[in-house]
C-alpha positions as CSV (number, residue, x, y, z in Angstrom):
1,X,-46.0,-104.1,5.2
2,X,-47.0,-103.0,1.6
3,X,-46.1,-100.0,-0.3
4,X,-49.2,-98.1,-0.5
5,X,-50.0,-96.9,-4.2
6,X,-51.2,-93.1,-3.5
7,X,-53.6,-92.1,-6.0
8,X,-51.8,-88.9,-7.5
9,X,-53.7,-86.9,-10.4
10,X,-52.5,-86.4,-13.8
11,X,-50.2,-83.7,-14.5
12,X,-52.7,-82.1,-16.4
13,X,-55.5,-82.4,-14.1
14,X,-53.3,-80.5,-11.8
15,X,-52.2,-77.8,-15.0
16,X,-55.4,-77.3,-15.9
17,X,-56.6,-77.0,-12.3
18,X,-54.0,-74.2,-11.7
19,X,-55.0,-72.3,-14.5
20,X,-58.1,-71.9,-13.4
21,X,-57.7,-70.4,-10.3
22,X,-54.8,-68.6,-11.7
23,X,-57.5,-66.7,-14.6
24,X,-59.7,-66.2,-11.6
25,X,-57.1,-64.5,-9.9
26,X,-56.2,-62.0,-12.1
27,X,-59.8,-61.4,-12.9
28,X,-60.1,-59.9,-9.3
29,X,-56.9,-58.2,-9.9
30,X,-58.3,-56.5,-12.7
31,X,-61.5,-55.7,-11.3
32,X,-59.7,-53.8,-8.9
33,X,-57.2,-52.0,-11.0
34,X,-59.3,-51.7,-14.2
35,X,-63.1,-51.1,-12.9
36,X,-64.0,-49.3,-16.2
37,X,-63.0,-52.0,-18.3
38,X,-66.0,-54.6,-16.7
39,X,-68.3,-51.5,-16.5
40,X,-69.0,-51.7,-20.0
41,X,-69.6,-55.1,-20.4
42,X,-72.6,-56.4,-20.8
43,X,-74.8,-57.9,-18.0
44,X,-77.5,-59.8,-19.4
45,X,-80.4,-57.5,-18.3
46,X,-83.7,-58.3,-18.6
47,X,-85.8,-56.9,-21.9
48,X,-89.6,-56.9,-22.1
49,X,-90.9,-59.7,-24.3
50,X,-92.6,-58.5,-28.0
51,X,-96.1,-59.1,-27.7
52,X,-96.7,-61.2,-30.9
């Protein structure tokens, strides 16, 4: 039989992968602790459009 070659990712696919979900994490773990903090961030409402 032959050795199969496995198709592993590169190290920093898998890093970079991590931190991702790791910032995602401790976003919720934030939100939770810390609601003020994201309270006064801004959300992107929408504004009326100046006639011109």
């Amino acid at each position: 039989m032959e050795t199969s070659k496995k198709n592993k990712p590169n190290a920093l696919v898998i890093i970079l992968f991590s931190l991702v979900v790791l910032m995602i994490i401790i976003y919720f773990i934030l939100a939770m602790f810390f609601p003020t903090v994201f309270e006064h961030m801004s959300t992107g409402d929408i504004q009326p459009v100046p006639n011109k």
